[in-house]
C-alpha positions, 0 to 999 in steps of 0.5 A: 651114873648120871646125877639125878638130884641137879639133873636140868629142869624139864620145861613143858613148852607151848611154842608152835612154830614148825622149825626151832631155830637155836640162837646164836651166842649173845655175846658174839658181838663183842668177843667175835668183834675182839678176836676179829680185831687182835687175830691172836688165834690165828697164825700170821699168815693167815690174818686177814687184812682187817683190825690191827693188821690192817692198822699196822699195814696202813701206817708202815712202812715209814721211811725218813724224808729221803727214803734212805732208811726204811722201817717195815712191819712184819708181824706183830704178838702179844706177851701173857698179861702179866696178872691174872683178871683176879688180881688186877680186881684186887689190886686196881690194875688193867688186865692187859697185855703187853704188845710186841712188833717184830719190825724190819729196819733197812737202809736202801742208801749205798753209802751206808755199808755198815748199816746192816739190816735189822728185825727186832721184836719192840714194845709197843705198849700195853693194850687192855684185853677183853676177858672171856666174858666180854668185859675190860678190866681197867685200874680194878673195875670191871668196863664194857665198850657198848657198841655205837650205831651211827650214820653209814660213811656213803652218800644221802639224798634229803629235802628241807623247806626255806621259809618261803615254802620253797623245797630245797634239796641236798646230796650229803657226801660222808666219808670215812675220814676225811672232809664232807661235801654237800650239794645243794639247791637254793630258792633261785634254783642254783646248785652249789657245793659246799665244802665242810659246811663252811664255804659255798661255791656254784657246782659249776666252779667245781666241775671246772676245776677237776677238769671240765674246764669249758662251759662246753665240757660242762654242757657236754656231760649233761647233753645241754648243747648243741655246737654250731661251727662259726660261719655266716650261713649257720649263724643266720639260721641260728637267729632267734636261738638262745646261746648256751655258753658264753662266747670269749674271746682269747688271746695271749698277752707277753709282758717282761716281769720286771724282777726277772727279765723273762718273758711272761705269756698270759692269757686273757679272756674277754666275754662277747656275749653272755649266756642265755643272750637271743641271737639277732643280727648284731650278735652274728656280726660281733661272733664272726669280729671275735674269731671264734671257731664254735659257739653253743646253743641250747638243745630245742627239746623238751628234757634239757628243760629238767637241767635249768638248774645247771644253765641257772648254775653256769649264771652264777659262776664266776669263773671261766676256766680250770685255773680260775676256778682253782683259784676261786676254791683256794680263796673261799677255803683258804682266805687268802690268795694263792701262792701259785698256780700248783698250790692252788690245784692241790687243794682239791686233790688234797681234799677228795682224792689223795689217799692220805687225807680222805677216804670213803671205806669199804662201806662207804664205797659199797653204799655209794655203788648201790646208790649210784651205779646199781652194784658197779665194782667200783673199789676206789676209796677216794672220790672219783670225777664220775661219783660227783657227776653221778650225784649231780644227775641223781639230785636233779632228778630228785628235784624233778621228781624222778627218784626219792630222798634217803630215810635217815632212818633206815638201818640201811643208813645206819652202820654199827661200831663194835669194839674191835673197829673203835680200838682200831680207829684208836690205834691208827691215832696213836700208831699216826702220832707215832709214825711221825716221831719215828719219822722226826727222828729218823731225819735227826739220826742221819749218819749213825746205827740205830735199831728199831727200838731207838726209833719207837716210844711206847707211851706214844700208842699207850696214852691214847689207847688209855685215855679212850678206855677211861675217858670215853663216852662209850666205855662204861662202867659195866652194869653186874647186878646180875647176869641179864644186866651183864649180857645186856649192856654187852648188847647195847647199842648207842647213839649217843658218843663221839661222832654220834648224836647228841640227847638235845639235837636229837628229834623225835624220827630218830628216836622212833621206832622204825619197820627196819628195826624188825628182828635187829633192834628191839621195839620195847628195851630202851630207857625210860627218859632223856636217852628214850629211843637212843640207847637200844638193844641188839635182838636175840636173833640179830648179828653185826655183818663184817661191814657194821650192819644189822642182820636178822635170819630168815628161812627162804620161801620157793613157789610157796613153800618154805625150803625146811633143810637150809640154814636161816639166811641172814639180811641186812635191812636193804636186802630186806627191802621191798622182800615179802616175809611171812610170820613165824607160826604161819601153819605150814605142813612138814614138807613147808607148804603153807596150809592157808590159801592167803598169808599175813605177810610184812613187806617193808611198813605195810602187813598185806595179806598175800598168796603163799605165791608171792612169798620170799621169806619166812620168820625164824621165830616170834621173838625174833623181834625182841631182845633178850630182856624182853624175850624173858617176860612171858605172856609179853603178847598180853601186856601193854608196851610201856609196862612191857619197856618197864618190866625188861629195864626191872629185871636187869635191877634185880638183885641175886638172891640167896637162895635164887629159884628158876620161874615156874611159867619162863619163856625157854630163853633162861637157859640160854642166857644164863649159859653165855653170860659166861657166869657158870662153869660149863663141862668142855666135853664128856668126863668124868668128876674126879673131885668136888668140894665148895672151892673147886671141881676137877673133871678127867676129860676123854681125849683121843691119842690124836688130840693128845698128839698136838696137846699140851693139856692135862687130863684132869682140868680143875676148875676154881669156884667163885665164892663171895665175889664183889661186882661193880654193884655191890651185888654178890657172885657165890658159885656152889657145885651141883655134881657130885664124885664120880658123876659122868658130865657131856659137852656144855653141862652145867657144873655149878649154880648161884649167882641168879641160876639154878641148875643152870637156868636164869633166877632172878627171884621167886615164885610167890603165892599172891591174891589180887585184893585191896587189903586194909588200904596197906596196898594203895597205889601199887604198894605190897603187902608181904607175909612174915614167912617171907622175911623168916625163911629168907625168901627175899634175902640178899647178900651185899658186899662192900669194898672198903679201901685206904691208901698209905702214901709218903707225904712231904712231912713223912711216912704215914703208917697203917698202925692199931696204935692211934692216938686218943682212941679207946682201947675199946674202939681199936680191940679188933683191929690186928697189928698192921691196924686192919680189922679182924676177919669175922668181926661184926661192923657198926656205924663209926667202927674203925676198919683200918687204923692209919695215922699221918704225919702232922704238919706243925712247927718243930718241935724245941730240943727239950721237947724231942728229948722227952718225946724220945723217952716217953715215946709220946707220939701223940703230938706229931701225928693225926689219926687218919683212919677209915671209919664205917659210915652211918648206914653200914652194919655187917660182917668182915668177911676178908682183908688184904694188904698190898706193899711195895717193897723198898729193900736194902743191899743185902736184900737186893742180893739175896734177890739176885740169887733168888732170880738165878734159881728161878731162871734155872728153874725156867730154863729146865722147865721149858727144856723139858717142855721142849723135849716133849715137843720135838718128840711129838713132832718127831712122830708127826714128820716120821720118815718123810722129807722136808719140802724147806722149812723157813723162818721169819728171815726167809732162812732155811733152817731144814732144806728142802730134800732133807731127811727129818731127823731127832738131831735136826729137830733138836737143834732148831733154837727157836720154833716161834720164828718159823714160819707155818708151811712146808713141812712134807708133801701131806696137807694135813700132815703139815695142819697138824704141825701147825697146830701143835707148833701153835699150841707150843708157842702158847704153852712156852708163853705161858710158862715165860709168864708165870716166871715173869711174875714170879721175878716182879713179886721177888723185886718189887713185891705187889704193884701198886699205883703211883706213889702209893706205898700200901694199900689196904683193903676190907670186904663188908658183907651185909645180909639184907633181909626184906624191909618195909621200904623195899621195892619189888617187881613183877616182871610185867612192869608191876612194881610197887613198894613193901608198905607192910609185913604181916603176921602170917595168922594175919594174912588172907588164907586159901580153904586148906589154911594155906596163907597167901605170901603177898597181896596185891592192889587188883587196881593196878592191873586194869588202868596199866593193861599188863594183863600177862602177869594174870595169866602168869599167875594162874598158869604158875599155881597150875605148875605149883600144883602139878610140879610142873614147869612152863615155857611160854615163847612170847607171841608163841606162848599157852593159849587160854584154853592150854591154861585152862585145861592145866588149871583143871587137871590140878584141880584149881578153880577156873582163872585162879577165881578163888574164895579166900578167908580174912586172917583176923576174923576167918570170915570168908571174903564177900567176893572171890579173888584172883590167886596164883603163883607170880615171880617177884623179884627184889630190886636194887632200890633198897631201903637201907640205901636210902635212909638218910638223916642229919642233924649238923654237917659239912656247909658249901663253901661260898653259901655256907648252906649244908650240902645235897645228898647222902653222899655228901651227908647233906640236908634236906632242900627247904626250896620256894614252894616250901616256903611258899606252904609256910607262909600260906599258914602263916607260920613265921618264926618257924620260917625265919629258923629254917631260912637261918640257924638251920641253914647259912646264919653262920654265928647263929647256928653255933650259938643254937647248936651250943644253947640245945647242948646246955639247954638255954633259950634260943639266941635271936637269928642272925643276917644268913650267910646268901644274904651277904652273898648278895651284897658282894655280889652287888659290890662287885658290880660298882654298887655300894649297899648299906644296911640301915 
């Protein structure tokens, strides 16, 4: 029997695109990214070589400076966190794992016999663990790590302008890690390089020193030179040709060096004639002096002249040989001479082509390939001598016009970071840091045994990984106001953070919308501001590719006809490039022929219309180019961007309401969207409900006997409900269920709703009856006018939670202590608090109430003999202790609906003793219960390898634990110790068979870890009771629920960027009423629907009172959505008058209108902005320290700033005593402000104000500088 009552909302949907292509999971950027990363799922021997494997693999083995010990990786796992995310919630701990290596330690000295090869398992530390919503739970808050978009490692090719006008162009080499190299031009035409932005050198200096040492080896690669061997005749007819190269003259010089006594060659070069010298006579006659064997001279054609600027190059170099240039390099990087000759050499090689301190990536590689070598496999990481070269030849093409500067812009040249690659470049530091202890102490411990563990230090890896999670620029505090703001900050990507840009640099281009940016970052979600273009959002249909660009899926098109039967095929913006795409709802017949002769089409910028012909790709959907927020606004086609950009932001600041209702007009993504937030409670296949009530739900699942055969799993699952959750916003999670005992469920069926949902689809607010008409002036300038129904039914009612929390710490004067007993309090004031001093479930809060009594020791003089005695008898203990406790603040009022209280336990001897037998029990327990897990397994496994032979069962040592040829037997199962050290593999001949092993052994191990952890929590509770942070012996905290019913003051929105403030609530007699008397619930300003161009939300408005009418709910795709004529003939089969135009009744008169107004159905939300938040008055407070003026804010429970143009306004009305009041007894006269404050109490007259306090300031300040000030 399915339930009929909860069954899911039909949609009537207006989409007209032929293909429905499902979208893919939202969240896959940041869980897929995750698993990729950690590849705890999968067996060790099939992790590929990327996240922390790859991490791990670069940085082992470490070996100590003599190679004679060496420590190797094997593999590493994760134990069960230690908490549930619940707890850590709770109690304000990380959600983590502990993370283990099983190493390998091994001397491969022969001296050392006694040294015996070692494998521990050692702990490394413990690493956050994303939850399965894609969140980090970090010290009991909820973080996202938003993914970066930043500039690709690889090569770019860009122009700039001197001042002169002159262009100057730049090759701009980044590297995964490692140092930048740019090449250059300046205005006299010479190229040079610069290395790490700090020094330049001629290219030709650096050719020379990686091997084309010779102005011929130079000239060579480039074809410059013609060589001309040295004899008379040649050199008559070379007369009245320019040399090419220098000509030199060698020779070696010995001289004895006077420290050593050896003798010491040295060669000498002497420079003949320069470059660009015309040969006449003379020169000949000094050529053939010197010797030489060749010179070269310029090629006569006309392309060498493309190359001027290497002649021009080979001018300005200094150097003429490698050693020189070496040497050259070594002074301008280093400042300072070279020690020798090798040294020297290093630095480049250092530089650019060792392993350990550069490197490009893959990315990098593959970028530079497609530049450089149209796709060579080229798979090198380092810099090769043919890379430079290549760029050399490109950037004098670029600067003869023969090929095009890089668009910075292009998401070609812009990659994105997920999480997993940003963990993992933290855990290189950390594993780097740690490598070079291990290899320090490897070195101290030369002669003694030593294991792994006595090598490691986990805080090393555990620092780093912390300090990125909490201190970050990326990790942020995750946005929970309701499910859409949840998924979309887990979507967001940024410029912004480390190794990104920066809000002040960044210019105009980057932030502007580029034709890359189809399908793959959405044109209208980014903030309103300073960050406007830097913070973006991933779009519905867009995916993160292994190297880190954005991909959109498109439907491939052959001779003109769409291939219907194939999967979307995802591009990367350069395979998009120069591609001719076709619209979504271009018509096409069944078969995927276009039905119109000519077709809108997209290539790169441009929209061209084009035979079906010429087509390479189709769209997969209109929305294909928003994100999820702005794919939610229907009827987007109709509104303005700017408004469209402000609608999408207002929705994520919607709050849950109480009773949440799915639009009527949607766009078909809500289902979606509220199904990957991962809020709901989804079935996991097809079952039946065994039980329900508002805490939990229990569903009898259908499982096969193969899947019970390599399971561990119960049939009956249950699944808890959230009920009144704080989110990091304040906002409330409540979960109810919506099926009922004995209901059948399917895979994927929605089991319960709030939170924003109903029957499983997003709700952020309610469809309301709104007329577009000026009311009384009350909606001027986009402000509200509601009905009282509104308030009194609750429509617009929201529930907050408040977490209040107090720590009881040990001071240095004593204990401090949670206690109702609080000196000089009422009893009156402490009559709810219980005997640990927190206040009572279910007692109502007023501003100043206390909500957890604490007193804390007092700091004075001891007290005499005399005095303790009678403290002792009369047990005053008033005079040694301050009441420190937690009071409501001034705007709170509400309900206590929870409490709890956290303690470190500090224990005696005899309890300590008590423990230990406990903790034995619980061992015993432990071992029974995983024996009987264990006799399960072998017998399940026994089924399994029934009968057959094993083909050499082996463990992580490379041992045989069953040899090959021997029969499988119950005994020889049985006794295998420890099935977590086998290795997968080869069990019997039958591949699938031995899969199916695998999986089951897998599934053992994780059942086993399991059980270990909940034992291990058990002993933690018994020993050290609730873990708490450092030096806190208590913690007690209260949860507030504050009902907020909708107040004048409030903000509200449509989802079209329509928003305004709640200026008036109505008496329902009050409002405009329809013909039937049927009053409207709001009114709004119908002048602020023309001037903002956000025309969609009339549409919505007639369509939804259409829906109202027929019970009949719309989905209305953007670009894809009801055309007027599909509105209008809804809008006439309900009955409505055309466009909603409607005739409608004063309230106080029941006079008609003079004209007719647009009524309807529109979905309003609630936002975050409320007006209780906001209220905020003082009258005395705290003073800033220096100024001795009140503080800013609410926060701070600060005054309002009377600032220069107020002053300015008072002093334009001549209103002088009530300025000096403000300037003085309101602000910084320090002595003036008591005596008013004491002359308002006893009612006198107000005392004359005093010097203010900044005035005084002042004279310090000018004190300080030398200057002595008197007052006359």
């Amino acid at each position: 029997m399915v339930n009929q009552i909860n069954a899911p909302q039909e949609r009537i949907n207006f989409s007209s695109t032929a293909i429905k292509t499902a979208f893919p999971d939202f969240l896959d950027i940041q869980l897929k990214s995750f698993m990729d990363f950690f590849q705890i799922e999968t067996k060790p021997s099939e992790r590929s070589e990327e996240g922390l494997h790859r991490v791990f693999a670069e940085n082992f083995p470490i070996s100590d400076s003599r190679n004679n010990f060496v420590l190797e990786f094997l593999d590493y796992f994760v134990d069960p966190p230690r908490y549930s995310e619940r707890e850590c919630i709770e109690r304000g701990l990380t959600f983590c794992v502990p993370l283990k290596a099983r190493l390998k330690l091994y001397c491969t000295d022969p001296e050392h016999e006694d040294f015996e090869t070692i494998v521990q398992d050692v702990y490394l530390g413990t690493i956050p663990y994303m939850s399965p919503r894609g969140t980090f739970i970090v010290n009991g808050a909820e973080r996202i790590i938003v993914s970066q978009l930043h500039r690709s490692p690889g090569v770019f090719f860009g122009q700039s302008y001197h001042a002169n006008g002159t262009k100057l162009y730049s090759a701009r080499i980044i590297p995964f890690k490692g140092s930048w190299i740019e090449f250059a031009t300046d205005i006299n035409q010479v190229m040079y390089a610069y290395i790490d932005r700090k020094k330049k050198l001629p290219v030709t200096t650096l050719l020379r020193s990686i091997g084309y040492e010779r102005d011929k080896d130079i000239l060579e690669i480039f074809d410059l030179a013609e060589e001309v061997k040295v004899s008379k005749a040649a050199l008559k007819r070379s007369i009245g040709r320019k040399l090419a190269a220098r000509v030199l003259k060698t020779w070696i010089e010995d001289f004895v060096d006077e420290d050593t006594g050896e003798v010491v060659s040295i060669e000498r070069n002497e420079v003949i004639l320069d470059r660009d010298t015309i040969l006449d006579k003379e020169h000949t006659e000094e050529i053939l002096d010197a010797e030489v064997n060749t010179i070269l001279l310029h090629k006569e054609d006309i392309a060498s002249s493309d190359f001027a600027i290497i002649h021009n190059t080979l001018q300005k170099d200094p150097t003429n040989t490698e050693k020189e240039a070496v040497e050259h390099i070594y002074r301008q990087l280093r400042n300072a001479e070279p020690p020798d000759e090798e040294t020297a050499r290093g630095i480049i090689d250092k530089l650019f082509f060792s392993e350990q301190r550069y490197s490009l990536g893959e990315v990098g590689r593959y970028r530079l390939n497609k530049k450089l070598y149209e796709g060579s496999d080229e798979d090198s990481q380092v810099l090769t001598k043919g890379d430079i070269i290549e760029i050399i030849k490109r950037l004098i093409e670029l600067i003869n016009s023969k090929a095009e500067i890089d668009d910075i812009d292009h998401l070609s040249n812009r990659r994105v970071r997920t999480v997993g690659e940003q963990m993992a470049n933290q855990f290189g530091v950390g594993l780097a840091r740690m490598a070079r202890t291990i290899r320090e102490r490897m070195n101290v411990r030369d002669n003694e045994v030593f294991t792994p563990i006595d090598l490691i230090n986990a805080k090393t890896l555990s620092s780093v990984i912390n300090s990125f999670f909490g201190t970050n620029q990326l990790s942020q505090f995750m946005d929970q106001t309701n499910p859409l703001s949840e998924i979309t900050h887990k979507r967001r990507l940024s410029a912004l953070g480390p190794g990104g840009l920066s809000r002040e640099r960044a210019g105009f281009e980057v932030r502007d919308v580029h034709y890359t940016h189809y399908g793959r970052l959405c044109p209208i979600e980014t903030p309103e501001g300073p960050n406007i273009g830097l913070i973006s959002s991933l779009c519905v249909y867009a995916k993160v590719n292994s190297m880190g660009f954005i991909e959109t899926p498109y439907r491939k098109v052959e001779e003109g006809k769409v291939v219907v039967d194939e999967a979307p095929q995802y591009l990367s913006a350069e395979e998009e490039e120069a591609k001719v795409i076709a619209q979504a709802n271009a018509p096409i017949s069944p078969d995927g022929t276009f039905i119109n002769e000519k077709v809108k089409v997209r290539e790169e910028g441009d929209f061209p219309v084009v035979e079906p012909t010429t087509i390479d790709f189709m769209d997969v959907a209109p929305n294909q180019i928003a994100s999820i927020s702005a794919s939610l606004i229907p009827f987007l086609e109709h509104d303005d961007a700017n408004r469209a950009l402000m609608g999408s932001n207002m929705m994520r600041q919607a709050v849950p309401l109480l009773r949440p209702e799915a639009p009527i007009v949607g766009t078909g993504l809500e289902r979606q969207v509220a199904t990957d937030s991962r809020v709901l409670i989804n079935s996991e296949g097809a079952g039946t409900v065994e039980y329900v009530d508002s805490m939990q739900i229990q569903i009898r699942y259908d499982r096969s006997e193969e899947d019970r055969a390599i399971s561990f799993e119960e049939d009956v699952k249950t699944y808890h409900l959230v009920k009144f959750q704080k989110t990091n916003q304040g906002t409330t999670i409540n979960l109810k269920p919506i099926v009922k005992k004995g209901d059948r469920v399917e895979f994927g069926q929605v089991l319960c709703e709030g939170y924003a949902t109903q029957k499983g689809e997003l709700a952020l607010g309610r469809n309301m009856l709104v007329s577009f008409m000026p009311w009384k002036g009350y909606n001027f300038e986009d402000a509200i006018v509601i009905s009282e129904r509104v308030v009194r039914e609750d429509i617009f009612t929201s529930i907050h939670i408040d977490e209040y929390s107090l720590e009881v710490r040990d001071t240095k004067l004593g204990a401090e202590e949670l206690t109702a007993d609080i000196p000089n309090v009422s009893e009156e004031a402490t009559k709810d608090l219980d005997e640990n001093g927190i206040i009572r479930v279910g007692a109502e809060i007023k501003p100043g109430d206390i909500l957890i009594g604490k007193i804390t020791p007092k700091g004075e003089s001891d007290p005499s003999p005399e005095e303790k005695l009678l403290r002792a008898i009369f047990g005053d203990k008033a005079g040694d202790v301050k009441d420190a406790s937690l009071k409501a603040s001034p705007s709170l009022n509400g309900v206590v609906i929870d409490k709890k209280l956290f303690t470190r336990l500090v224990k005696d001897k005899r309890q300590r003793a008590e423990d230990k037998e406990e903790i034995a029990q619980l061992d015993l327990e432990m071992a029974a219960e995983l024996a009987e897990l264990k006799s399960i397994f072998v017998s399940k496994l026994s089924a399994l390898v029934q009968g057959k032979t094993s083909q050499g069962v082996i463990n992580d040592l490379n041992e045989d634990v069953i040899p090959k040829g021997t029969k499988f037997t119950l005994k020889a199962l049985n006794a295998i110790e420890d099935y977590s050290r086998i290795v997968g593999g080869k069990w019997t001949t039958d591949s699938v068979r031995n899969d199916k092993i695998d999986t089951l052994i897998h599934n053992y191990k994780i059942r086993v870890n399991d059980i270990q952890g909940a034992y291990r929590r058990k002993r933690f509770a018994i020993t050290v009771g609730d873990e708490l942070p450092a030096g806190i012996v208590k913690l007690a905290k209260v949860y507030i629920a504050k009902k907020r019913k909708l107040k004048v003051g409030d903000k509200m929105a449509g989802r079209h960027g329509n928003k305004g403030i709640v200026a008036r609530i109505v008496r329902d007699e009050d409002m405009p009423f329809l013909e039937d008397g049927t009053p409207v619930d709001i009114v709004l300003n119908p002048l602020g629907v023309p001037s903002r161009m956000n025309i969609g939300q009339i549409y919505e408005t007639v369509l939804g009172w259409a829906g109202r009418k027929l019970d009949k709910n719309f989905a209305t795709p953007i670009f894809d959505g009801a055309s007027l004529d599909d509105i209008s003939s809804y809008v006439s089969e309900a009955g409505l008058p055309e466009f909603g135009h409607t005739q409608l009744y004063d309230g106080g008169t029941g006079e008609p209108f003079d004209q007719r107004a647009t009524v309807g159905i529109i979905y309003m939300l609630k936002l975050g902005h409320m007006v209780d938040d906001k209220m905020h008055a003082r009258s005395i407070g705290p003073y800033s320290l220096i100024t001795q003026q009140p503080l800013g804010g609410k926060a701070q429970f600060g005054g309002q700033r009377f600032g220069e143009m107020e002053v300015w306004a008072l002093e334009a009305f001549g209103a002088a005593n009530i300025l000096r009041e403000i300037l003085t007894v309101k602000s910084d006269d320090v002595i003036g402000r008591a005596k008013t404050y004491e002359a308002i109490v006893k009612g006198e007259r107000m005392p004359t104000p005093g010097i203010p306090e900044s005035f005084n300031v002042l004279l310090h300040e000018l004190k300080g500088l030398g200057l002595k000030v008197t007052l006359d």
